[in-house]
C-alpha positions as a Markdown table, in Angstrom:
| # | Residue | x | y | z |
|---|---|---|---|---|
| 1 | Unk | 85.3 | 22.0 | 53.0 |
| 2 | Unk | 84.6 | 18.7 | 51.0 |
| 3 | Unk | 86.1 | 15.6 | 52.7 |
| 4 | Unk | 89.9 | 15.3 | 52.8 |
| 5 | Unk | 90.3 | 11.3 | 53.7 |
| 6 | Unk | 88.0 | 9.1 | 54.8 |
| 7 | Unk | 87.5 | 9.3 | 59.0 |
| 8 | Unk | 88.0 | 6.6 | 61.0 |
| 9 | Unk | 84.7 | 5.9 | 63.4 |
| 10 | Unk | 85.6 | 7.8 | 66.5 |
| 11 | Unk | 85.6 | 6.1 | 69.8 |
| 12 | Unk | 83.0 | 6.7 | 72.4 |
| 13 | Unk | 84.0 | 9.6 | 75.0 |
| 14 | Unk | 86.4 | 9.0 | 77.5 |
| 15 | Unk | 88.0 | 6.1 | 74.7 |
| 16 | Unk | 90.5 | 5.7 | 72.3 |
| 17 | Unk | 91.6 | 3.9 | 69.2 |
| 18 | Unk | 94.7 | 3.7 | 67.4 |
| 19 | Unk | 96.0 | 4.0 | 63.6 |
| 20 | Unk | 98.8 | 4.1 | 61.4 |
| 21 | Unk | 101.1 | 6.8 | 61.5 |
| 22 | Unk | 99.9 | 7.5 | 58.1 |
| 23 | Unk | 102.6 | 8.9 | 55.3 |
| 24 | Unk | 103.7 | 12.6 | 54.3 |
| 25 | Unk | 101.3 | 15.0 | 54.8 |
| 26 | Unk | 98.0 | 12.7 | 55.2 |
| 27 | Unk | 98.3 | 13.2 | 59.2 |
| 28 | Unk | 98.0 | 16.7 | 58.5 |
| 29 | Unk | 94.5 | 16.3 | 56.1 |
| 30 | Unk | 93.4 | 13.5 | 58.0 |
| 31 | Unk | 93.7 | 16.6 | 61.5 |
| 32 | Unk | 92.4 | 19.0 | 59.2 |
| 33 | Unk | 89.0 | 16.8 | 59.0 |
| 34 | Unk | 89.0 | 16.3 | 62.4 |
| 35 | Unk | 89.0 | 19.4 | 63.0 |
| 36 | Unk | 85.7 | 19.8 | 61.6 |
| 37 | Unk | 84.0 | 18.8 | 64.5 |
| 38 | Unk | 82.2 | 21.1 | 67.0 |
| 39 | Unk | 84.8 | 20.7 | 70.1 |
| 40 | Unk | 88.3 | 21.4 | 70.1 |
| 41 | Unk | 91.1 | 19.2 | 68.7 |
| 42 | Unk | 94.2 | 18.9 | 71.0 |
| 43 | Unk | 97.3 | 17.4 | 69.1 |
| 44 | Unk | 100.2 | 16.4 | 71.5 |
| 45 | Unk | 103.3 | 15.6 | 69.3 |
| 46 | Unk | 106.1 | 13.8 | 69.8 |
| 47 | Unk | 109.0 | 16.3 | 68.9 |
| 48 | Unk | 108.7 | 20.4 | 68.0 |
| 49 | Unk | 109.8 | 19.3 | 64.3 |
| 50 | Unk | 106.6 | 17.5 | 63.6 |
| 51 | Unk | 104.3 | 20.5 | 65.9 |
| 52 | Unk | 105.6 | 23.3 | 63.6 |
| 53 | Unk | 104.7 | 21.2 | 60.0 |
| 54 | Unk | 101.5 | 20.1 | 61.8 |
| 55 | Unk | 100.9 | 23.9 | 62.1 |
| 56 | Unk | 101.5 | 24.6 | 59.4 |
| 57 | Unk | 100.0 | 22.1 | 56.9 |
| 58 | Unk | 96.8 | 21.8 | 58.5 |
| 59 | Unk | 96.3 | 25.7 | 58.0 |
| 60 | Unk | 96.6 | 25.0 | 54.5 |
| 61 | Unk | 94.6 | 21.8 | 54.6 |
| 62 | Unk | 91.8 | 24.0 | 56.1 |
| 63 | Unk | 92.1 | 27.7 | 56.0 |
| 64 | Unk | 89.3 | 28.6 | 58.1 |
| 65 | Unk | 90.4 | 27.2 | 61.0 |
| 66 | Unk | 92.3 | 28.8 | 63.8 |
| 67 | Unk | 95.1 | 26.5 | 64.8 |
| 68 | Unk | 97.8 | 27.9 | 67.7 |
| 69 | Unk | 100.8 | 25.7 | 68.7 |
| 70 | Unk | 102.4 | 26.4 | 72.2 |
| 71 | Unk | 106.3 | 26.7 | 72.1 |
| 72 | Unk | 108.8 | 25.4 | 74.0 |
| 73 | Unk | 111.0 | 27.5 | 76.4 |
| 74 | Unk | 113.6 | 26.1 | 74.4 |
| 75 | Unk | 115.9 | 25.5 | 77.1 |
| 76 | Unk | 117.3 | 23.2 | 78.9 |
| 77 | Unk | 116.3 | 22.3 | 82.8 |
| 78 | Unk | 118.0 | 24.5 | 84.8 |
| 79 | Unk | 119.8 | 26.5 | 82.2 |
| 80 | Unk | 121.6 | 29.6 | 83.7 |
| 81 | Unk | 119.8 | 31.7 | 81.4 |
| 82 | Unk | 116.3 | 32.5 | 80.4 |
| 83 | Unk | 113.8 | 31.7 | 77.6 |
| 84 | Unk | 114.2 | 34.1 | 74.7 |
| 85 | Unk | 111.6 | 37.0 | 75.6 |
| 86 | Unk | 109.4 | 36.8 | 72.6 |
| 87 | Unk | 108.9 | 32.8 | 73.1 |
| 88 | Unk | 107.4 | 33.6 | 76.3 |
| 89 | Unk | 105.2 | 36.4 | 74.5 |
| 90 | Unk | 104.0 | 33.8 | 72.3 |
| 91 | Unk | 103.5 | 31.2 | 74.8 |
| 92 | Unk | 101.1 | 33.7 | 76.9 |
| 93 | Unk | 99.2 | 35.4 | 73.7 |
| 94 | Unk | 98.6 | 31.4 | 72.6 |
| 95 | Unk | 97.0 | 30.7 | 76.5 |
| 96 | Unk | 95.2 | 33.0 | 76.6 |
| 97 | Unk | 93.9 | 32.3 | 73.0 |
| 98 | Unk | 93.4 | 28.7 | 74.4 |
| 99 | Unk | 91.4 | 29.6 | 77.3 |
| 100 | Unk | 89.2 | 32.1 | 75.5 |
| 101 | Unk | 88.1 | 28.8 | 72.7 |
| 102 | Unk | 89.7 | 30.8 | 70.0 |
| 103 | Unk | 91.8 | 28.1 | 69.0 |
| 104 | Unk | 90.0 | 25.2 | 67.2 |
| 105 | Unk | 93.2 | 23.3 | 67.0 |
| 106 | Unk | 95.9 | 23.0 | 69.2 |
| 107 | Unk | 99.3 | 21.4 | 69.1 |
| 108 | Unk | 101.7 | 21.3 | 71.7 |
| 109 | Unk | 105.0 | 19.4 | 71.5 |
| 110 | Unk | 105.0 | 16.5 | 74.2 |
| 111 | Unk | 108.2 | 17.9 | 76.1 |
| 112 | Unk | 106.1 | 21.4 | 76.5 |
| 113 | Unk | 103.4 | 19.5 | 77.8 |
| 114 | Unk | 105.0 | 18.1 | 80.3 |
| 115 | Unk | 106.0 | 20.8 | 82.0 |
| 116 | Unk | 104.0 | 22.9 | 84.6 |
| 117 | Unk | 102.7 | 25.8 | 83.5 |
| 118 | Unk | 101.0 | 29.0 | 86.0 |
| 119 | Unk | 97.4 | 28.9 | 86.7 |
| 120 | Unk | 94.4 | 29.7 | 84.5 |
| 121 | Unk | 93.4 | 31.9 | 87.4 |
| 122 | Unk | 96.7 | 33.8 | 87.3 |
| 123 | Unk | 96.7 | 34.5 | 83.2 |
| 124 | Unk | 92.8 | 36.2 | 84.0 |
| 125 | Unk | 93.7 | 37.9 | 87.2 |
| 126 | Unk | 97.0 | 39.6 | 85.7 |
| 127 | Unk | 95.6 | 40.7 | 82.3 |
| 128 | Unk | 93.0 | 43.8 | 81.7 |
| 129 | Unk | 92.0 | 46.3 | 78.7 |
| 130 | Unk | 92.5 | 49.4 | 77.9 |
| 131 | Unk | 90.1 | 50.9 | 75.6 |
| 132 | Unk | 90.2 | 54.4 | 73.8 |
| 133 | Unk | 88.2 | 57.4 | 75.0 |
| 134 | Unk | 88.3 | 56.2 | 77.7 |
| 135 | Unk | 89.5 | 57.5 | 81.6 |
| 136 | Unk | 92.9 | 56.5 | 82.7 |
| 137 | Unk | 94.7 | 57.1 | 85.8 |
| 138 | Unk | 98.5 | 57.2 | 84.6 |
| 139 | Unk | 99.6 | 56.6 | 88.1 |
| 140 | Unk | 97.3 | 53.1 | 88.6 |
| 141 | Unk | 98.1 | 52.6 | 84.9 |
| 142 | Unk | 102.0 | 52.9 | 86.4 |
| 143 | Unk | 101.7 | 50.8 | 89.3 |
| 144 | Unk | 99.5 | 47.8 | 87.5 |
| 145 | Unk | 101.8 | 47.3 | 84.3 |
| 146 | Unk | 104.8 | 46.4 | 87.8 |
| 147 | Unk | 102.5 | 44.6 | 89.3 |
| 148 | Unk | 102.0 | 42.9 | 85.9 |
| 149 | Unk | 106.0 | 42.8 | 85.6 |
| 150 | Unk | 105.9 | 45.2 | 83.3 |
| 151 | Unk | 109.5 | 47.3 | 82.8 |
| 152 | Unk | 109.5 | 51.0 | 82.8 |
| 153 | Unk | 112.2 | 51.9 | 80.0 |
| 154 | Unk | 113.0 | 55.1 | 78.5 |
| 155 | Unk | 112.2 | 53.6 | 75.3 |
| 156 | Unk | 110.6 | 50.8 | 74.0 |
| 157 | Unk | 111.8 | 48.1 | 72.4 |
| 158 | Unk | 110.3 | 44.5 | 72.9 |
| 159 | Unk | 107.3 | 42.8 | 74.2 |
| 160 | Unk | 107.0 | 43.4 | 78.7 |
| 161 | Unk | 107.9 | 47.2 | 78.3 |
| 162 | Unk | 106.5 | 50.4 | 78.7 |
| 163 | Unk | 107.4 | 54.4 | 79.1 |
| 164 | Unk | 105.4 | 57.1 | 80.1 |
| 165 | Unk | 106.5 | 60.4 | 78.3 |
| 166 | Unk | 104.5 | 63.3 | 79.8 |
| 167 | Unk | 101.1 | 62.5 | 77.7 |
| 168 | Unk | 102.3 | 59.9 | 75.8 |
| 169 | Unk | 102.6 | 56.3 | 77.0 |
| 170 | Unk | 104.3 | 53.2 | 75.2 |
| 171 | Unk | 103.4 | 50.3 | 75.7 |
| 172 | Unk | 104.5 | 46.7 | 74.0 |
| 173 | Unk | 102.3 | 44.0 | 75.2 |
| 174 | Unk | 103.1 | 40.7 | 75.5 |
| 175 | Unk | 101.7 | 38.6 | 72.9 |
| 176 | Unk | 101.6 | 41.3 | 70.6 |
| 177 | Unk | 103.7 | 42.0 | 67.2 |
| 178 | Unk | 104.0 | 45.5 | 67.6 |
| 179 | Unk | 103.8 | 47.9 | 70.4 |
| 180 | Unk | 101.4 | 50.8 | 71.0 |
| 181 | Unk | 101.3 | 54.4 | 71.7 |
| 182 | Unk | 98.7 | 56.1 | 73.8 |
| 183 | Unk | 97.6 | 59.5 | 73.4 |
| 184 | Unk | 95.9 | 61.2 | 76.4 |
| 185 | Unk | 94.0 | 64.2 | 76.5 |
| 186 | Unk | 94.1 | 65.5 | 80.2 |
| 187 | Unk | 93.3 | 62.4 | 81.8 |
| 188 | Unk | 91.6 | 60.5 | 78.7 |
| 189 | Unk | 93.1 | 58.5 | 76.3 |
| 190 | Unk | 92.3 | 60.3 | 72.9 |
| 191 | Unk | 93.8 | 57.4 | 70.4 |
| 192 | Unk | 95.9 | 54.6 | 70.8 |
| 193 | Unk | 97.7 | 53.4 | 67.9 |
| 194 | Unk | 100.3 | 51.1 | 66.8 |
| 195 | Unk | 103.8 | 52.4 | 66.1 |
| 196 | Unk | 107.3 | 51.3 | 64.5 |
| 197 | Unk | 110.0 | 50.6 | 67.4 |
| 198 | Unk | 112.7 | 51.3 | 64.9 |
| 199 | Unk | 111.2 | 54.9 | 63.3 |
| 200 | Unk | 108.7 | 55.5 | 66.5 |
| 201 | Unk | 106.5 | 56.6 | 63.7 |
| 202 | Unk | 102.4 | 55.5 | 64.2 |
| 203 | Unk | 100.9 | 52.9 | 62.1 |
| 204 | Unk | 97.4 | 52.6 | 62.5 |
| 205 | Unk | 94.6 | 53.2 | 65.3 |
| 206 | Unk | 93.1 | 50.6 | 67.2 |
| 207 | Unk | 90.1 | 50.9 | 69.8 |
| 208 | Unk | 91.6 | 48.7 | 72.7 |
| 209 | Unk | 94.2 | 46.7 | 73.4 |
| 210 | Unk | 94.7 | 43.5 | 75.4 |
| 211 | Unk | 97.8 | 43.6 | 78.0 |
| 212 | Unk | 99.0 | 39.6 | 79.3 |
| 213 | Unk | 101.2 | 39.6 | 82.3 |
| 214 | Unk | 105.1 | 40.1 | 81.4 |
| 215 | Unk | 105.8 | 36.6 | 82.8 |
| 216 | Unk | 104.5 | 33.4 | 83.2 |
| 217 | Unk | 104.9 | 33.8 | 87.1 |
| 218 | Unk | 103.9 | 37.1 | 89.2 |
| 219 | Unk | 107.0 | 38.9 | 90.7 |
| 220 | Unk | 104.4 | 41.3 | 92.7 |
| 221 | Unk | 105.0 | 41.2 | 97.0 |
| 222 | Unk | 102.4 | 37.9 | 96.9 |
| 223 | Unk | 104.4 | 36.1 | 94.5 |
| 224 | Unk | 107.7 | 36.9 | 95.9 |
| 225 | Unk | 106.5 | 35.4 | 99.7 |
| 226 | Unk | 105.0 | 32.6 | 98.0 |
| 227 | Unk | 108.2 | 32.0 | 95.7 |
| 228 | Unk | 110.1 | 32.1 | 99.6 |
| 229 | Unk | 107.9 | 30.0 | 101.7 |
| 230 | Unk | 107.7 | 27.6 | 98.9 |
| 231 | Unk | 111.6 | 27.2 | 98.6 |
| 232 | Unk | 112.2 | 27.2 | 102.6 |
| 233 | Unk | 110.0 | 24.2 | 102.5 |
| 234 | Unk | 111.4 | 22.2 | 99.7 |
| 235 | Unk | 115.0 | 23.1 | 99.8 |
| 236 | Unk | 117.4 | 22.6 | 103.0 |
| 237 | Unk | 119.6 | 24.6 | 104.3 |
| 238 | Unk | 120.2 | 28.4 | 104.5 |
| 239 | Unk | 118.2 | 30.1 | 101.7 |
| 240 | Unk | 120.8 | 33.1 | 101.8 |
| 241 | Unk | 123.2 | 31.9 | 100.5 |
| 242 | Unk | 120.7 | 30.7 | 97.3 |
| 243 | Unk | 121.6 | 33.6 | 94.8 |
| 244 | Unk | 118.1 | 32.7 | 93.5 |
| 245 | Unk | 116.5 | 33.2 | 96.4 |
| 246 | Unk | 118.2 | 36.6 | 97.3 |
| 247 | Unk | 117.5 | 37.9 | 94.0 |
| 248 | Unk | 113.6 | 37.1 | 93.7 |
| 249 | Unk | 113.8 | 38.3 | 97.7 |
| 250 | Unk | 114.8 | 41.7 | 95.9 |
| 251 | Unk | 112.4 | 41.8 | 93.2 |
| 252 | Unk | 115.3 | 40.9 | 90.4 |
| 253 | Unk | 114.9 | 38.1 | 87.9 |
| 254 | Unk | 117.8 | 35.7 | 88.1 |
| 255 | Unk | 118.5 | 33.9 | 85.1 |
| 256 | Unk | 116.5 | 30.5 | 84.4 |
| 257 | Unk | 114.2 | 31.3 | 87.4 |
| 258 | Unk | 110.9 | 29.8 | 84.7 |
| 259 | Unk | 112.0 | 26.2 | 85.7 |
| 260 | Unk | 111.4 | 27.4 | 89.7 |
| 261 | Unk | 107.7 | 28.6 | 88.9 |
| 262 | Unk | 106.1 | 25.5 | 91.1 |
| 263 | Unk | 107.1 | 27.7 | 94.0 |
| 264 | Unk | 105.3 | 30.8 | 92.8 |
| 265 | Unk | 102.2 | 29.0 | 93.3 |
| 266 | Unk | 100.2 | 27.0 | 95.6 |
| 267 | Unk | 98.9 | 24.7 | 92.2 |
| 268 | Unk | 99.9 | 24.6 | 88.8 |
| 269 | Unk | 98.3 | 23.9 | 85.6 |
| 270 | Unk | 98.6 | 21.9 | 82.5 |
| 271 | Unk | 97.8 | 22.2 | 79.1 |
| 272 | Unk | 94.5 | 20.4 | 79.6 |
| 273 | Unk | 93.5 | 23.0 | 82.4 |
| 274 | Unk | 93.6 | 25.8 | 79.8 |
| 275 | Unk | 91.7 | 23.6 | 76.7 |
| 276 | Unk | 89.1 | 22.2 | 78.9 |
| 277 | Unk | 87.7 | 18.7 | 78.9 |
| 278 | Unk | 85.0 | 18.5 | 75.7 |
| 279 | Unk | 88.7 | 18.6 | 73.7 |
| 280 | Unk | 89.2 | 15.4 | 70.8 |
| 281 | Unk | 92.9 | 14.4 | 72.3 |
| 282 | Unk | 95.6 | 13.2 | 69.4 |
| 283 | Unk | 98.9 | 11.5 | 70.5 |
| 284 | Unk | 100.8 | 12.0 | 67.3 |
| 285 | Unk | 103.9 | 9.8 | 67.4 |
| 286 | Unk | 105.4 | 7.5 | 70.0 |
| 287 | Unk | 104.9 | 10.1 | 73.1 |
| 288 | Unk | 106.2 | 8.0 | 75.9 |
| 289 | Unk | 109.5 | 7.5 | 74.0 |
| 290 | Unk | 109.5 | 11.3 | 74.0 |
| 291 | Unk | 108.9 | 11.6 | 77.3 |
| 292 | Unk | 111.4 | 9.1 | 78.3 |
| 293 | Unk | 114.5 | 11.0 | 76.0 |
| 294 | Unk | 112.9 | 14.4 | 77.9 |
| 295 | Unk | 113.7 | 12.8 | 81.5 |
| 296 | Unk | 116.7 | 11.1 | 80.6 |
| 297 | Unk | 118.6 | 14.6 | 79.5 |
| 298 | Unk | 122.2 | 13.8 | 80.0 |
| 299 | Unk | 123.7 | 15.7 | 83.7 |
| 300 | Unk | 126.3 | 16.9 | 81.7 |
| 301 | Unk | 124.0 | 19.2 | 79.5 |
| 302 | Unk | 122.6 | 20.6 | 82.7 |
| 303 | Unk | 122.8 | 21.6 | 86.3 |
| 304 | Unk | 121.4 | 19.5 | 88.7 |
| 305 | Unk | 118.4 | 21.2 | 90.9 |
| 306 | Unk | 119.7 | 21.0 | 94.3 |
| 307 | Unk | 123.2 | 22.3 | 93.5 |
| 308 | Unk | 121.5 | 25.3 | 91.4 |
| 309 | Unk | 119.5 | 26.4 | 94.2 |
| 310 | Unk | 120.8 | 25.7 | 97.4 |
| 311 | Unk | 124.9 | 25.8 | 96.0 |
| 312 | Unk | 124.7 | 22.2 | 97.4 |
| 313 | Unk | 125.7 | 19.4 | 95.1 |
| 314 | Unk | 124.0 | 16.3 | 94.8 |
| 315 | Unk | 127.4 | 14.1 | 95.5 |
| 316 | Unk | 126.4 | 12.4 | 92.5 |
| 317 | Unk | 129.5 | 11.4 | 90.2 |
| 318 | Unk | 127.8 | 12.2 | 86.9 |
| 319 | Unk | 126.4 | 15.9 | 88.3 |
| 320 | Unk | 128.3 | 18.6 | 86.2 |
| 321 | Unk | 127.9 | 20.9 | 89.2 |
| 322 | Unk | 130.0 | 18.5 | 91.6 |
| 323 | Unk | 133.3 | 20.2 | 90.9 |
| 324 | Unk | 132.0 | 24.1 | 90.9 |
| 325 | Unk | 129.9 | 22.7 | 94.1 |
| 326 | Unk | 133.0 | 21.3 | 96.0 |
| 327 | Unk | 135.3 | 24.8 | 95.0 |
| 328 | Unk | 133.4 | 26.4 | 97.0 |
């Protein structure tokens, strides 16, 4: 690719330098060119307006490179309900792309980056192949797509499910755009091909396929332990009477239980864990004002933590939870 803009001398490792905000769609060349380089590009972004046209442009700036953005959960901390399914699909296919170095450029939205997000350790224990013609025990096959948090349905429909039809087994992966269907012969799998969730007809055959955990936290007995000794320790008070805690204690998934995933684990991750540290690192835009208008979300557009999951309020005049809190 011949030379977009001119590049500024880079800074030494471990250094930085700062420029102009430059105008329109420049930034995007002027990453595009960067992005030339041998390591990988890391662009942190100051809202998910500018991460999406960053995407975007720089893919048309330079086609032959791979560039993945991580989403947001697109909720609010502490929402009563959860991120839409297919955002957290994306967010674990774009990980695990991460982690792998098949993303030359990656942009992630400063609020996404700031939160916590589950070990690299968990995304490689929790994720396996299956390849065709080759064995498979339908049972084990069973038992690790739950322990993956994987839901057995009747019929599929979006990514996290599967169904096991006599010598047929379904299977929608997370990450993936369509699902798959797995032929077996006795206890081989003779094809596996993608299918339409709408007609159920196949599509096309494929020689493996990659299956992510259903969640960015494992619901499994070790998770669920974990997720209780954690929240004994953090949270006064009797934990029975946390409908979040009763519900993971029973293997359900309560609504808004992502912004609790801290207690899943004994260490988290960030961003950085996953790209590793030979990455060029790009703050586009004034971060720490993003950062600052990320922490400073008004109480009234969300539940305060200690009132969400202990039913406790924080006595705090401006908590919306005060009055549901003091009903009780």
């Amino acid at each position: 690719m011949s030379s977009l803009l001119p590049l500024p001398p880079l800074p030494p490792a471990g250094q930085r330098t700062r420029l102009a905000l430059p105008a329109g769609s420049s930034d995007a060349a002027l990453l595009a060119e960067l992005s030339q380089q041998s390591r990988p590009l890391l662009v942190i972004t100051a809202d998910a307006q500018q991460a999406v046209r960053l995407r975007d442009e720089i893919a048309w700036f330079a086609p032959g490179r791979t560039v993945a953005l991580l989403p947001d959960w697109e909720t609010l901390p502490y929402d009563s309900f959860s991120p839409h399914h297919d955002l957290i699909s994306e967010r674990l296919a774009t990980l695990w792309q991460i982690r792998q170095g098949q993303a030359e450029v990656i942009i992630v939205p400063a609020q996404t980056a700031l939160m916590p997000l589950p070990p690299v350790e968990y995304l490689t224990a929790y994720t396996f192949l299956l390849k065709a013609k080759t064995r498979l025990d339908v049972e084990k096959l069973r038992a690790d797509l739950a322990f993956a948090g994987y839901s057995h349905v009747t019929q599929v429909y979006g990514p996290g499910e599967f169904s096991i039809r006599g010598g047929l087994v379904d299977l929608f992966p997370m990450g993936s755009p369509l699902p798959y269907r797995l032929d077996l012969f006795d206890d081989e799998i003779e094809t596996i091909r993608t299918f339409d969730v709408d007609t159920q007809r196949s599509i096309y055959p494929v020689p493996e396929i990659r299956l992510l955990p259903a969640r960015e936290f494992p619901l499994d007995d070790g998770g669920r332990t974990k997720f209780r000794s954690r929240f004994r320790e953090v949270f006064e008070g009797d934990p029975s009477k946390s409908r979040i805690y009763k519900d993971i204690s029973s293997g359900l998934i309560p609504p808004g239980v992502e912004y609790y995933l801290p207690l899943f684990f004994d260490h988290t991750a960030t961003v950085f864990d996953y790209v590793g540290g030979e990455a060029l690192l790009v703050q586009h835009g004034e971060l720490m004002q993003a950062a600052e208008r990320f922490w400073a979300i008004p109480r009234a557009a969300t539940r305060c933590w200690p009132a969400t999951a202990t039913g406790r309020c924080c006595r705090r005049p401006s908590c919306s939870s005060r009055s549901t809190a003091s009903s009780r």
